[in-house]
N, C-alpha and C positions, 0 to 999 in steps of 0.2 A: 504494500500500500504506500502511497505517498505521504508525502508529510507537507503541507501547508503551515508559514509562520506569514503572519503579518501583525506589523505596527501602528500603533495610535498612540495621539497624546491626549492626555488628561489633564490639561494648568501643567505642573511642573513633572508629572506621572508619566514614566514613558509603560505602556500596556503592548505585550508580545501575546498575540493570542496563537497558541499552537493546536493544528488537527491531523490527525491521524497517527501512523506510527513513529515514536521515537526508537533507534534502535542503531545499529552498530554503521548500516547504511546511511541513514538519514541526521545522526546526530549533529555533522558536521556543517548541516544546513542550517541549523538552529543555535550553535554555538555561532556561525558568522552570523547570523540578525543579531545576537547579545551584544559579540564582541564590537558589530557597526555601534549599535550602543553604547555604547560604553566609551569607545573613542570620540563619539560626540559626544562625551561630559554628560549624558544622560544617564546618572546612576541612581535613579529612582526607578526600580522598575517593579512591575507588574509581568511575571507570564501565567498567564489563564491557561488551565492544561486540563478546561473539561469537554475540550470534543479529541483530548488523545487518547486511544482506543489502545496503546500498548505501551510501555515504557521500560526500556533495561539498564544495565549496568552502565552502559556507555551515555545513554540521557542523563542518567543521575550525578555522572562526571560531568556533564558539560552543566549541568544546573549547579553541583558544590563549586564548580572552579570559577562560575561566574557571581556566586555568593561573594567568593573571598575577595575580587577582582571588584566588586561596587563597594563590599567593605572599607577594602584596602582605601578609597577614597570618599571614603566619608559616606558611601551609599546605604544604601537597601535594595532586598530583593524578595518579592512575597508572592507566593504562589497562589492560586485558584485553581482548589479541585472539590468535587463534591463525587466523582467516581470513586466507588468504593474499590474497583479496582487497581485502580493507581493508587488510591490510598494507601491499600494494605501493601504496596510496595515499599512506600514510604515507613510505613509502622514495622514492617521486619526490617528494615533496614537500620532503622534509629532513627532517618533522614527526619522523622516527623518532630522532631525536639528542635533540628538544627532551623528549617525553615516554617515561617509564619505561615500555614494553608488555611486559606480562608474559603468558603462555601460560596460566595459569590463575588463578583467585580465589585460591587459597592461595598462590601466588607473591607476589600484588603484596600480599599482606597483611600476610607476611612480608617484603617488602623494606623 
């Protein structure tokens, strides 16, 4: 399956909204929309991950590494998922302690 990334701003909120599969192919598509971010000083980010239908080891690397990367300058980074399957990706892994998952776009926009 493909993977669709696109971006929006929100006031100063840059929003990645990701669909379909994240995965050892496609990772690399969605690590470049961050990292374009991120070089344009845009380190408030939002990626909405609830029309992603699959996510592995290598998504969850390109989503820690660009944690540390908005960190590193003063950012943030907060996810939207309300798939329970992604979820429980997140919860075996730990990853759900490290990043803010909020159930909806106005959630994590507001947090």
């Amino acid at each position: 399956m493909e993977l669709s990334v696109t971006t929006s701003r929100q006031g100063e909120v840059t929003v990645v909204t990701v669909a379909g599969e994240v995965d050892v192919y496609t990772a690399a598509q969605l690590r470049a929309a961050l990292d374009e971010e991120v070089a344009a000083d845009h380190v408030q980010l939002v990626v909405d991950l609830d029309d992603v239908t699959f996510l592995d080891s290598t998504g969850l690397g390109v989503l820690v590494g660009r944690l540390k990367l908005v960190r590193n300058q003063s950012g943030w980074l907060r996810l939207v998922c309300s798939n329970e399957r992604i979820l429980r990706v997140f919860r075996i892994t730990g990853l759900d302690k490290v990043f803010g998952i909020h159930a909806s776009l106005d959630e994590a926009l507001a947090a």
